[in-house]
N, C-alpha and C positions, 0 to 999 in steps of 0.2 A: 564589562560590568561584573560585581560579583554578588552574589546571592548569599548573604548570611546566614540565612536560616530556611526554614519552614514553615509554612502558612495557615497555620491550625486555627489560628482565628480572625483571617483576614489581612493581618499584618506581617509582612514582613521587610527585611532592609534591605539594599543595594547601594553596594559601593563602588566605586569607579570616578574617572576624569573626566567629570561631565561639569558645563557652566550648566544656569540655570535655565535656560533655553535647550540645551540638550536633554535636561533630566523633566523638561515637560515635554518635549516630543518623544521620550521614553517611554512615559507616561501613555500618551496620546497610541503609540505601537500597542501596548499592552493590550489598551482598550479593545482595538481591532480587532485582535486576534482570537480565536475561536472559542475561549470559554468567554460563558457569559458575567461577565465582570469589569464593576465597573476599579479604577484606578487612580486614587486620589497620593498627592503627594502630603503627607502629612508631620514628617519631619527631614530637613534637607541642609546639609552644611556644607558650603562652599567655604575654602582653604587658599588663599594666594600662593603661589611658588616660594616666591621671595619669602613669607611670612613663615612656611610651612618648614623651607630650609632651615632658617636662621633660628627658630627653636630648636630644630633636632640636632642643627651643630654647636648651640650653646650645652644640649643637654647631655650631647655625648662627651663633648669636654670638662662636663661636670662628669660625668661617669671616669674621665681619665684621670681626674684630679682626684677625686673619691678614692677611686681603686687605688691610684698610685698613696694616696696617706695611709692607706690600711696596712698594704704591702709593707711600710717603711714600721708601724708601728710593732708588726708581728715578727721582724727582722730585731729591732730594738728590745721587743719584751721578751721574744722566747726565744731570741738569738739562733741557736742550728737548729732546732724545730717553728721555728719561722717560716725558713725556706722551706722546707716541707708543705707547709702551710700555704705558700703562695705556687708551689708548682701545683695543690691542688686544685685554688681557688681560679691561677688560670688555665687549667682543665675544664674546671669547673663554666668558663666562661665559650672555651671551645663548646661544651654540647649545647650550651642553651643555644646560642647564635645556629649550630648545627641542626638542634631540632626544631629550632623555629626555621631554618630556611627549608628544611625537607618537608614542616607541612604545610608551609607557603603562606607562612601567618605576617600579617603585615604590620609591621616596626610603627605605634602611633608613639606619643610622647606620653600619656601613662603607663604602655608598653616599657620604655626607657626605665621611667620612676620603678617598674616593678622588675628592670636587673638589676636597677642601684639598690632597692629594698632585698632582694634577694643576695645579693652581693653579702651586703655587710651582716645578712642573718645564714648565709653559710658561714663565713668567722664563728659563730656559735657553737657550731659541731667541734670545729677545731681548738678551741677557747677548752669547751667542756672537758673534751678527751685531755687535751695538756696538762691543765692545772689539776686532775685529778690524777696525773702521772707524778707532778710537783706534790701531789699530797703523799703517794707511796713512797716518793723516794726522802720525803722529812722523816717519814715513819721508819727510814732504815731500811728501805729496802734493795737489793740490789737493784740496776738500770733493767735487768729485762723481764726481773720477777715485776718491777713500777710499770712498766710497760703494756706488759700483759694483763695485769690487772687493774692498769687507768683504763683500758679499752674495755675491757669486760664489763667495769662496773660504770660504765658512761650508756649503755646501748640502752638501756630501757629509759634515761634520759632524752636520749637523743632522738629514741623512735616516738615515743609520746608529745616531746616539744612541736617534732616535725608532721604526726598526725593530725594535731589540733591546727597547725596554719595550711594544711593541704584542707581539712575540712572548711573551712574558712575560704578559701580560693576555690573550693567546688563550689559553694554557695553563689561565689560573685558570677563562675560562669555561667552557673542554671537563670539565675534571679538579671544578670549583669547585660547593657546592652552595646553594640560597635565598641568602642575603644575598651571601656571596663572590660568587656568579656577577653577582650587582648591583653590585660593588666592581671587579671586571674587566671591565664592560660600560661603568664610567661612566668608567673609565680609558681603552679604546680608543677612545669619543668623544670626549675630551680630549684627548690625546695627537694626534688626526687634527684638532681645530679649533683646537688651537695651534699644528701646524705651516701652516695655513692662514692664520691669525689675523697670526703673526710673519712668516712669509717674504712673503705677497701684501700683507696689508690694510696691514701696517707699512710696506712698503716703497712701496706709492703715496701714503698719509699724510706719506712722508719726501720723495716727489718732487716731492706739491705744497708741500711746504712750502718745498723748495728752488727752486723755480720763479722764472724776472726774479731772478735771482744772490743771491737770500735762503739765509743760511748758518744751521745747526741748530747747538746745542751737543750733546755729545757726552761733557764732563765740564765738572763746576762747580769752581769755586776750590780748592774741599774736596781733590777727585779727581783733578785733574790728572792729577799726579806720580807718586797712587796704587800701585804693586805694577808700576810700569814698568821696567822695565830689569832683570829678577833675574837675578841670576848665581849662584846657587845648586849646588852639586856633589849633585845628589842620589842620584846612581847610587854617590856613593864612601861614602852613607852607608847603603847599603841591607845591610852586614853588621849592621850596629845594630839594623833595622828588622826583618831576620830573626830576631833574640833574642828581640827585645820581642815578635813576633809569634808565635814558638813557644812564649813564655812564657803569654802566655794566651790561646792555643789549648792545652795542656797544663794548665793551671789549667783551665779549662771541661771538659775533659774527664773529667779529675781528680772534678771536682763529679758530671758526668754519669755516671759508673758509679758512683759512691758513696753521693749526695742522689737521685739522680733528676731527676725534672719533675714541677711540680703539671699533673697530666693532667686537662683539661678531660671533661666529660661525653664529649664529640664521638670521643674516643677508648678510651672505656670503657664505656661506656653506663651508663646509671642514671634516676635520677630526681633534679632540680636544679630547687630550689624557693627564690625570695626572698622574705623572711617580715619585712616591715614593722611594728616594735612603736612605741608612744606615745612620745611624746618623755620625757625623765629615764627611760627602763624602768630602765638601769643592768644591761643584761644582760650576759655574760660568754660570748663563745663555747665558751672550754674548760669552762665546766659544763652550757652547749646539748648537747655533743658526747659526754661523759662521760653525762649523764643520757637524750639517745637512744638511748643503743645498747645501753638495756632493752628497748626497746621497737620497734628497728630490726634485732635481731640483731647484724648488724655497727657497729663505731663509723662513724658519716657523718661526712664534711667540711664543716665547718663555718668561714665566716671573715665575716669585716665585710666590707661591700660599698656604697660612696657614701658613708653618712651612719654614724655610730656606732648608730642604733637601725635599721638594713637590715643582715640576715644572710642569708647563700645558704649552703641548705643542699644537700649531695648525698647521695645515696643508696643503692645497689644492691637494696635490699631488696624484694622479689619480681618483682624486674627480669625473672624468666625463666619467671613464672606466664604462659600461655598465656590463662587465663580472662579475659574481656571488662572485666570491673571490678574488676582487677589496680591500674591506675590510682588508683579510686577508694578501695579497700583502703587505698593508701600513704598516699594524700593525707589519709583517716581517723586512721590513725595516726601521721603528724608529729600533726596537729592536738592530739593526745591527748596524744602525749608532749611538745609544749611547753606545753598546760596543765598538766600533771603538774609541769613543772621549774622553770617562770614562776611559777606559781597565777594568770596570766593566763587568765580563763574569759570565752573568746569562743566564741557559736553556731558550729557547724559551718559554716553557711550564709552567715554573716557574712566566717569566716574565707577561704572560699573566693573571697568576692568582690574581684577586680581592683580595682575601683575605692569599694573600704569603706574607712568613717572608723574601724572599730573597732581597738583597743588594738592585735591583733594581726592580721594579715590576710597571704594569701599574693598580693606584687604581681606577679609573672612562674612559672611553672613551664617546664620544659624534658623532655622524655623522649627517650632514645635507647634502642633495642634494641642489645643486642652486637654483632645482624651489622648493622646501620647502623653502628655502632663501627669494626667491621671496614673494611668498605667504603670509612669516612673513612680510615683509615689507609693503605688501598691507593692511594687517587684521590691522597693527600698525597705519598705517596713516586714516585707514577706522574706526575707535576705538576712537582716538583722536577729528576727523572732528565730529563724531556723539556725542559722548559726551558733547563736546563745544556745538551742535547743539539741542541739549536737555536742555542741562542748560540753555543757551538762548530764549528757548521758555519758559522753567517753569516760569524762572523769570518773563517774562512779562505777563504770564496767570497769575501770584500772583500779582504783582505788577502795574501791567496796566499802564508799563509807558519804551516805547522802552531803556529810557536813563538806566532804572534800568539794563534791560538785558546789553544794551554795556560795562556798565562799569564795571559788573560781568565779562562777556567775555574777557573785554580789561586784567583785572587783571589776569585772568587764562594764557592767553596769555603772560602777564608779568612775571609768576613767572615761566611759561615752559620753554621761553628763559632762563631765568637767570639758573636752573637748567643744562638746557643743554649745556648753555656757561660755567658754573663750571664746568662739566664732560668734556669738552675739553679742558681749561685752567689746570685743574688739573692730565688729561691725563698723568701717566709718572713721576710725582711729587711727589702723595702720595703711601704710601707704598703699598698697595691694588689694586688687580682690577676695574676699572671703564669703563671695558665693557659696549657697548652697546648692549643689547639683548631683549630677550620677559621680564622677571626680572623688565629688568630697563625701560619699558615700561610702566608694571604694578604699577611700583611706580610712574611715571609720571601720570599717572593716579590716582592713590591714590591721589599725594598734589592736581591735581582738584578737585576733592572729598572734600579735607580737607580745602582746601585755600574756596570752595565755601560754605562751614559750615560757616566757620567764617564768611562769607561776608553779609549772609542773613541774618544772627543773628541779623548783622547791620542795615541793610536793614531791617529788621523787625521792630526793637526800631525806628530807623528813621518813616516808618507811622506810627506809635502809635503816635510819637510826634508831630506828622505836624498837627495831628485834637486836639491834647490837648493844645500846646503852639501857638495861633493863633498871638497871639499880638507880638511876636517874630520874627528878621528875621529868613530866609532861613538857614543862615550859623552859627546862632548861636542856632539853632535846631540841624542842624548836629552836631556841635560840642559837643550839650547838648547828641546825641545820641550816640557817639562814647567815650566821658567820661563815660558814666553811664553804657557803658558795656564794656568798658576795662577790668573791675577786671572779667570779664567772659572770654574775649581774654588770657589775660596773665595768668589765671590760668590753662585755656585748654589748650593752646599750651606748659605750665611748668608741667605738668601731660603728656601730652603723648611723651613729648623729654623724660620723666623720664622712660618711657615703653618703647623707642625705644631704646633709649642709652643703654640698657644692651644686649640687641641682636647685638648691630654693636660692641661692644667691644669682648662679648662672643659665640655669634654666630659663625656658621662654613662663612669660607671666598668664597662660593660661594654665602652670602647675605650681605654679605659688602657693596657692592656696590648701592645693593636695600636699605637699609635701611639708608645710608649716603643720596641718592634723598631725600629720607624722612624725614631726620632731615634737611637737606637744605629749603625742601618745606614747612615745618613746621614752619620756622624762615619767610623763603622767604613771606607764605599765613599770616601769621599773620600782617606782615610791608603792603605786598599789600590791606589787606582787609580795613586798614583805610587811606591810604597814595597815595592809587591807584583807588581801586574802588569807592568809596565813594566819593573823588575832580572831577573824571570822570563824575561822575553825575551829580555835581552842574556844572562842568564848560559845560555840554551839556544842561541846564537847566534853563531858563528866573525864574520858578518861581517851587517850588516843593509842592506849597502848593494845597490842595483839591479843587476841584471848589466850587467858593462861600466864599471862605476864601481870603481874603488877605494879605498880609505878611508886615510887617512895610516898607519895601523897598519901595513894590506896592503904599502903604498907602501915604508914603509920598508925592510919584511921583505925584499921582492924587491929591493932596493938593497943592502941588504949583500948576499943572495946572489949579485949579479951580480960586485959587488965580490971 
């Protein structure tokens, strides 16, 4: 057994290979034993082998499929600094597997979701630093003076991108519980051996390579030309972007006080059971769910789950009997009522077993008490406030200018809603679960994470150019800042949809849902980072230029009224 934490208020979690008869005589030990305390089992999740396998080797073959399209795409777009690129990504893959085995952290399947997400947001560091090599050397420069000064002027990018998703991943593990807290642990190793991986290993990999006047490519034939030079007005389109954005953030909301959210156990507590029948059963959730809730009291939640013969059931039904074999009662009577509704007649004992061949069998159960329910609910909202509450101070300790932080915030806020009015709009519609639980929390956190990468990045190029282009207005510095690192936006966010997207196709169906937030936030942090945050800022903002400087606007103003 392993002991996860600490017991400051009574609760704590243990983990281990225990059926549900062992983790009540666990229970039952505790009690004995010399403190006076008493030992209630209050949330409990049983896993089948077979179930438990066949997720993590769909999900690491989405991991191999992932990686392996990254790998091909940074071989194709930056051609001899590609491979740079992939000897450090899989370095990069050596330490995490390395530091999660040496502090003996155990591998869950949002664990997975969060190398695949880390994966493709290392790309990031490397994306940065290139295409701002690609810009010194359009400008004329030679290969080692572009060199030296893509890396230079990429670091305050790259350390600010990656402090805001390391704050973000401390939050999931203070606030975060079992598996989340393993999702945010394998992130902050990530995120700290990619910034090591890209800024140190790549750039002596780049210096021997340059060594006795040997020149690297940087783009191939293909990429050249690629997303260079945009002149793009995006700031005069951002009244448009404002419509489209209030439009569905009001649609989502719309859904959200109307439909609701399919609420996950994690926020309601109950009893959540997946019940594996024989291939052809030809069973029917609405008459599972209609014919339980003789025998449940309440009608339970019933929906298809992976495969058409896997149904996860849930339940509330004596959720709040205090008696010791409360548990056992429930699990007696699904048993009963799906032979009753099937005429599937499987042993008790059969059914119960994880890893049985029989007709009908239960392959995972889940239990939460209310105030576990509770608790999740508090630590989700308590997670989210401090997150936002951190990003918004960072930004303004870097940036020293309140408008920076708001309209970071505002955007994070922008693409929350929109996520979370998708997962109630689409409630019921798409063929998957779109639970809400701890999962889909953690991925809400993640696009903070990710949407505030992309934002600073911006944020970043925006002051570099407010001291360089003085004689320029305000909005057409923006513009100049949010052109010149598009081709950094649209290639980060087309490398890591390319790492996620083989986990949400091949991935086991209790990360669907996670990883669908993710490709949503991913789309969603990319539109918001130049369409939301950045028009936020100017429209909160007289002048953004440094003091001492004034901007052709200012310039002019003061001319006619001298005049």
């Amino acid at each position: 057994p392993r002991v996860n934490g600490p017991i400051p208020g009574g609760n704590t979690q243990i983990t281990g290979n225990f059926s549900v008869q062992e983790a009540a005589d666990f229970a039952s030990i505790l009690e004995v034993g010399k403190l006076p305390a008493k030992v209630d089992i209050i949330q409990n999740t049983t896993v089948g082998p077979s179930l438990g396998q066949k997720n993590i080797d769909s999900s690491i073959r989405a991991l191999g499929i992932g990686f392996g399209m990254v790998l091909l795409f940074m071989i194709l777009y930056y051609a001899g600094a590609g491979f740079v690129s992939i000897i450090a990504l899989i370095l990069n893959l050596f330490f995490i597997f390395g530091a999660l085995a040496s502090f003996g952290t155990v591998l869950t399947l949002p664990g997975i979701a969060g190398i695949v997400l880390t994966i493709g947001m290392a790309v990031d560091a490397n994306v940065i630093i290139y295409e701002r090599i690609r810009e010194e050397l359009r400008a004329g420069k030679s290969m080692l003076a572009s060199i030296n000064d893509g890396f230079k002027h990429s670091y305050s990018a790259i350390i600010d991108a990656n402090v805001t998703t390391i704050l973000v991943a401390m939050v999931l593990a203070y606030f975060g519980l079992g598996p989340i807290k393993g999702f945010a642990v394998v992130l902050i190793i990530g995120v700290l051996s990619s910034l090591f991986t890209a800024v140190l290993v790549g750039r002596m990999v780049i210096d021997w390579w340059t060594k006795g006047d040997r020149n690297i490519a940087f783009w191939s034939g293909l990429s050249k030309g690629m997303l260079a030079n945009l002149n793009i007005d995006w700031l005069g389109k951002r009244r448009i972007a404002y419509v489209v954005s209030g439009v569905l953030i009001i649609a989502g909301l719309a859904s959200i006080f109307t439909k609701g959210f399919d609420l996950g156990v994690d926020f309601k507590g109950g009893y959540s059971y997946n019940v594996e029948f024989a291939q052809g059963s030809n069973i029917d959730p609405e008459s599972l769910r209609t014919g339980l809730e003789s025998y449940l009291e309440n009608p339970p939640l019933v929906k298809a789950v992976d495969t058409e013969n896997t149904f996860n059931i849930v339940t509330d039904y004596l959720i709040n009997d205090p008696e010791d074999d409360a548990a056992d009662r429930v699990m007696a009577k699904v048993h009963e009522g799906l032979s009753g509704v099937t005429g599937i007649n499987v042993d008790f004992d059969e059914f119960v077993k994880t890893d049985s061949e029989s007709d009908m069998h239960v392959t995972s159960s889940y239990k939460v008490l209310p105030t576990i329910a509770d608790d999740i609910k508090k630590s989700s909202f308590y997670a989210g406030i401090f997150a936002l509450l951190l990003i918004f101070l960072y930004i303004f300790i870097r940036f020293n200018r309140w408008q920076y932080s708001l309209g970071a915030v505002a955007a994070l806020f922008h693409d929350s809603l929109i996520v979370l009015g998708l997962f109630s709009i689409f409630w019921g519609v798409l063929p998957f679960s779109l639970e809400i639980d701890q999962a889909f929390i953690a991925a809400l956190l993640t696009v903070i994470g990710y949407s505030i990468n992309d934002t600073v990045v911006v944020f970043d190029r925006i002051r570099e150019y407010l001291g360089i282009h003085t004689s320029k207005s305000t909005d057409e510095v923006l513009n100049l800042a949010i052109n010149s690192t598009f081709s950094r936006t649209l290639i980060t966010s087309f490398t890591t949809l390319i790492m996620i997207l083989p986990l949400f196709i091949f991935g086991g169906g209790s990360i669907k849902g996670f990883t669908f937030a993710i490709i949503i936030g991913i789309l969603v942090g990319t539109y918001s980072s130049i369409f939301v945050a950045t028009p936020i800022v100017r429209d909160l903002s007289e002048d953004l230029k440094p003091k001492g400087v004034e901007s052709k606007k200012s310039f002019s103003k003061a001319a006619k009224t001298a005049k």
